[in-house]
N, C-alpha and C positions, 0 to 999 in steps of 0.2 A: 523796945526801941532798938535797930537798928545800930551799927556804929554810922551807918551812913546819913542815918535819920539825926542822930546825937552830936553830930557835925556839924550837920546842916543847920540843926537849933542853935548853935551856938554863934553862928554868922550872922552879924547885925543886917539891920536893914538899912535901904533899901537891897542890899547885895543878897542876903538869904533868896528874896523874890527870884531874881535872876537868876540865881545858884539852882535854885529847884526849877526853875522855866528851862537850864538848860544843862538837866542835871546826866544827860543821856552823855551830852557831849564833854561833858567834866571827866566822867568815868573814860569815855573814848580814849581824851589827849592821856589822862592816868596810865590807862593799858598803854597805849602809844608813848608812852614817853617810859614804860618797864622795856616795853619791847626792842625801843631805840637801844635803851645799856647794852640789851642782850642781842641785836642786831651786831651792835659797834664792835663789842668784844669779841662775836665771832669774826667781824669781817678784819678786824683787825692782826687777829690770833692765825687766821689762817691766811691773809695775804703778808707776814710776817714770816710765815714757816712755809709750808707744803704750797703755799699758791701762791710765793712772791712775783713769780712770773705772770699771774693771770689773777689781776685786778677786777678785772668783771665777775669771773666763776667765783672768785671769794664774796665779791658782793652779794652773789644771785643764792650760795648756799647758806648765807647767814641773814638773809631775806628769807629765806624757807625756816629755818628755826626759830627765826622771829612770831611769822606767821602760824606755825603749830599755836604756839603758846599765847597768840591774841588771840584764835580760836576760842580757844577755851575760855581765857579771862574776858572775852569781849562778850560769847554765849551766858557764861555764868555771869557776870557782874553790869556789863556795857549797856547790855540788849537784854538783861532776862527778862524783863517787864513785856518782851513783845513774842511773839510766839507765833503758834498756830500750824509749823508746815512739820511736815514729818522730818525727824534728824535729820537722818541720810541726804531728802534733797537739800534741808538747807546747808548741811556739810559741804555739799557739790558746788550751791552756789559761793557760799564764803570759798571754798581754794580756788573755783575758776575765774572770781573777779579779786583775787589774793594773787592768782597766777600772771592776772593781769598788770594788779597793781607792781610785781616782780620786773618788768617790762620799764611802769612807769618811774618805778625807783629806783633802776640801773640807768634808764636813761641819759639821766646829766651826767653819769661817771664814765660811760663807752663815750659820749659828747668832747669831754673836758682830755680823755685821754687820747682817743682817735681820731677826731675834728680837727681840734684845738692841738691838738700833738702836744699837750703839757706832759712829758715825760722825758726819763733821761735817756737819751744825752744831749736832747733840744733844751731842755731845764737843766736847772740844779735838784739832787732828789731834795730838797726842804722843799722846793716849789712844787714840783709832782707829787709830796706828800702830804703839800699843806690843800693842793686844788685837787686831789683825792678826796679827803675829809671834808671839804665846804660841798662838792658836787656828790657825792656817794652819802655823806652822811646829814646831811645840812638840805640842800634843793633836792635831793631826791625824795628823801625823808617826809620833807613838806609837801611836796607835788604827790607822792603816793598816800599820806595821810590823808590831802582833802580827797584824791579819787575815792580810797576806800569809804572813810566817812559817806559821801555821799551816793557811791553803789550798797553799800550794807545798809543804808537802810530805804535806797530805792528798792531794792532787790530780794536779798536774803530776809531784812528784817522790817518789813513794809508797816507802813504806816495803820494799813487796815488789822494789824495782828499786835498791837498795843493793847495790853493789859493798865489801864490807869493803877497808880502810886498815890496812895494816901498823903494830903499832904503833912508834913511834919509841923507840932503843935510850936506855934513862937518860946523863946530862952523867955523866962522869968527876970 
C-alpha cells in the first residue's frame, strides 16, 4: 500500500469518496502549494538583492524555478496515473503552457505596479510591498494555478491517456 493509498484509508467518510474522486487535484494544489514556498522564496530573495529594481524579472525567474520542479513532482506524483505521449513532447508541452502560465502569473504584479503605479514614491514602500506580495504572490498565484490545472490536463496530460488507480480498501 502506498503512503498515498494509507492516507486516503484513514479519511472518514463521506470525505475519503471525494478525496479519491479528486485525488488528481489534491496532489496538483500539494505540488502547487511546495512550489508557491519555493516560487515566494526566490522571488523574494532576489527582488531583495540583485533585482530590487526589477520586480517583474524577479517574479518571472522564480516562476521558472518553480516550474522546473512542478515538472517533475507534477509528471511523477500529480499526473503519473496518465501517460501515453512521448517525454520530450509532453516536456514541450508542460513549458509552453508553463511559459504561458509565466505571463498569467506576472500579470497582476506588472498591473498593480505599472497600471495602478502602487510603488515608491506614489506609495509608502510597506504598501508597494505589501500590494507586491497579495498581486505576485496571492492573485497571480491563483489565476496561473487554475490556468495550469486546466491546460495540463487539457493538453499535456489528456483525459484519453489515464491509467485508472485502484481504489484504496476502507480504514477498519
Amino acid at each position: 500500500m502506498t503512503v498515498v493509498e494509507a492516507t486516503l484509508a484513514r479519511i472518514p467518510q463521506p470525505y475519503r469518496d471525494k478525496a479519491i474522486k479528486h485525488r488528481e487535484l489534491i496532489k496538483f494544489l500539494m505540488v502547487g502549494g511546495t512550489t508557491w514556498v519555493i516560487d515566494t522564496v526566490v522571488f523574494l530573495l532576489l527582488k531583495t538583492t540583485v533585482l530590487d529594481t526589477k520586480p517583474v524579472t524577479a517574479k518571472v525567474f522564480a516562476v521558472l524555478v518553480a516550474t522546473i520542479v512542478s515538472y517533475v513532482l507534477n509528471r511523477e506524483w500529480s499526473f503519473r496515473t496518465r501517460g501515453g505521449r512521448e517525454r520530450h513532447h509532453e516536456a514541450a508541452l508542460f513549458f509552453l503552457i508553463s511559459g504561458a502560465g509565466v505571463a498569467v502569473y506576472s500579470a497582476p504584479l506588472a498591473v498593480s505596479r505599472y497600471v495602478l503605479e502602487l510603488q515608491v514614491p506614489g506609495v509608502s514602500l510597506v504598501t508597494q510591498e505589501i500590494a507586491d506580495f497579495v498581486s505576485g504572490q496571492i492573485v497571480g498565484t491563483l489565476a496561473g494555478m487554475a490556468f495550469r490545472w486546466w491546460a495540463f490536463r487539457r493538453f499535456v496530460w489528456p483525459e484519453q491517456f489515464v491509467r485508472r488507480q485502484p481504489v484504496p480498501p476502507p480504514a477498519d
